[in-house]
VOPAGU-2260 file (C-alpha; in pm, 1 decimal, decimal comma):
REM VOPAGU-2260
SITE   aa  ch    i         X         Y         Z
SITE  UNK   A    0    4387,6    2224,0    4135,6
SITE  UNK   A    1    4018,5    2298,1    4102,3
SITE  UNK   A    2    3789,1    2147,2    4310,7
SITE  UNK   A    3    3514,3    1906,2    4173,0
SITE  UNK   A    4    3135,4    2039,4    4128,9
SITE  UNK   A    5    2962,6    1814,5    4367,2
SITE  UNK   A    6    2627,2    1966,0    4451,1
SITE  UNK   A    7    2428,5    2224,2    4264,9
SITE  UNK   A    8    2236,2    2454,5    4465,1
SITE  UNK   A    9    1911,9    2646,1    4371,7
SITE  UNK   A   10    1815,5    2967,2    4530,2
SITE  UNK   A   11    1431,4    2923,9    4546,4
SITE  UNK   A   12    1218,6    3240,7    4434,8
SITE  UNK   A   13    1128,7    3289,0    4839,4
SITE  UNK   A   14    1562,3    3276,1    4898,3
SITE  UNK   A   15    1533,5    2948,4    5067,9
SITE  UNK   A   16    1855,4    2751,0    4901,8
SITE  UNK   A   17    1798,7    2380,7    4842,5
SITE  UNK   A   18    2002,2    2071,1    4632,4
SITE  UNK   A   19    1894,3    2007,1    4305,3
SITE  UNK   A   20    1830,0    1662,9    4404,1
SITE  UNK   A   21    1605,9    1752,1    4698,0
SITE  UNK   A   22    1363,0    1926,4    4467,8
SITE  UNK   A   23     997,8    1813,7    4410,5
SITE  UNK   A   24     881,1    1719,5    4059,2
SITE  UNK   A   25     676,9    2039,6    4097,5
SITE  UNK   A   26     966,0    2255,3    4182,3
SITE  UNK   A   27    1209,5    2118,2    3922,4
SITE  UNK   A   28     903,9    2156,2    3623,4
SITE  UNK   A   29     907,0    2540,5    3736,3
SITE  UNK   A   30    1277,2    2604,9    3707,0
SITE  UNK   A   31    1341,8    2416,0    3394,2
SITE  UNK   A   32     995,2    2658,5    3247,1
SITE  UNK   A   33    1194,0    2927,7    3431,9
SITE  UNK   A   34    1529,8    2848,3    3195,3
SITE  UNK   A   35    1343,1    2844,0    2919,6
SITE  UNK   A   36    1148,1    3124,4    2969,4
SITE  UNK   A   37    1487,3    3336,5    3030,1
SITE  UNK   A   38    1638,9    3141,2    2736,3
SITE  UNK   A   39    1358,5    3257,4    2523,2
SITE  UNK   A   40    1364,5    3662,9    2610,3
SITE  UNK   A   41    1753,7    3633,7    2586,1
SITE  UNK   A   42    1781,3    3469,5    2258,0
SITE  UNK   A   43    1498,1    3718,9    2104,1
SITE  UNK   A   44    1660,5    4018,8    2290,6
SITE  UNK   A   45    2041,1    3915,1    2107,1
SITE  UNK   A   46    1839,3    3869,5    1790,7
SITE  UNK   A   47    1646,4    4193,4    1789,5
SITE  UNK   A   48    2001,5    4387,4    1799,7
SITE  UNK   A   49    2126,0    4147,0    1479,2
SITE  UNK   A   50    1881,6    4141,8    1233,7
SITE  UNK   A   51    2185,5    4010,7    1031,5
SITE  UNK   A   52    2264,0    3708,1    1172,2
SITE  UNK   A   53    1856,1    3631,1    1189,4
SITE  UNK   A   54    1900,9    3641,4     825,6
SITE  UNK   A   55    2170,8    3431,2     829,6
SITE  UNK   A   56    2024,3    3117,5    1034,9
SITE  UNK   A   57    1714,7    3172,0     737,5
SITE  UNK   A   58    1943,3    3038,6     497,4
SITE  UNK   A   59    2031,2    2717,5     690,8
């Protein structure tokens, strides 16, 4: 039986570790532009190695 997921922990850029909940607004605004930044080079890295399926999502 699997335990339940009951805190989420971030690993701050300075290696401190801290709750989710027990971040600042501040804090939380830099690692959700953090995701998306990483989101953003991933999704144009996948893309750049098929140019195919770019074409694809063109004709949706």
């Amino acid at each position: 039986m699997k335990k339940e997921l009951t805190t989420v922990i971030m690993v701050m850029v300075d290696g401190k570790v801290k709750p989710l909940e027990d971040l600042t607004e501040e804090e939380y605004s830099r690692m959700l532009a953090a995701m998306a930044h990483r989101l953003t080079e991933s999704m144009s890295d996948y893309y750049a190695q098929h140019p195919d399926e770019v074409k694809e999502l063109a004709k949706i």
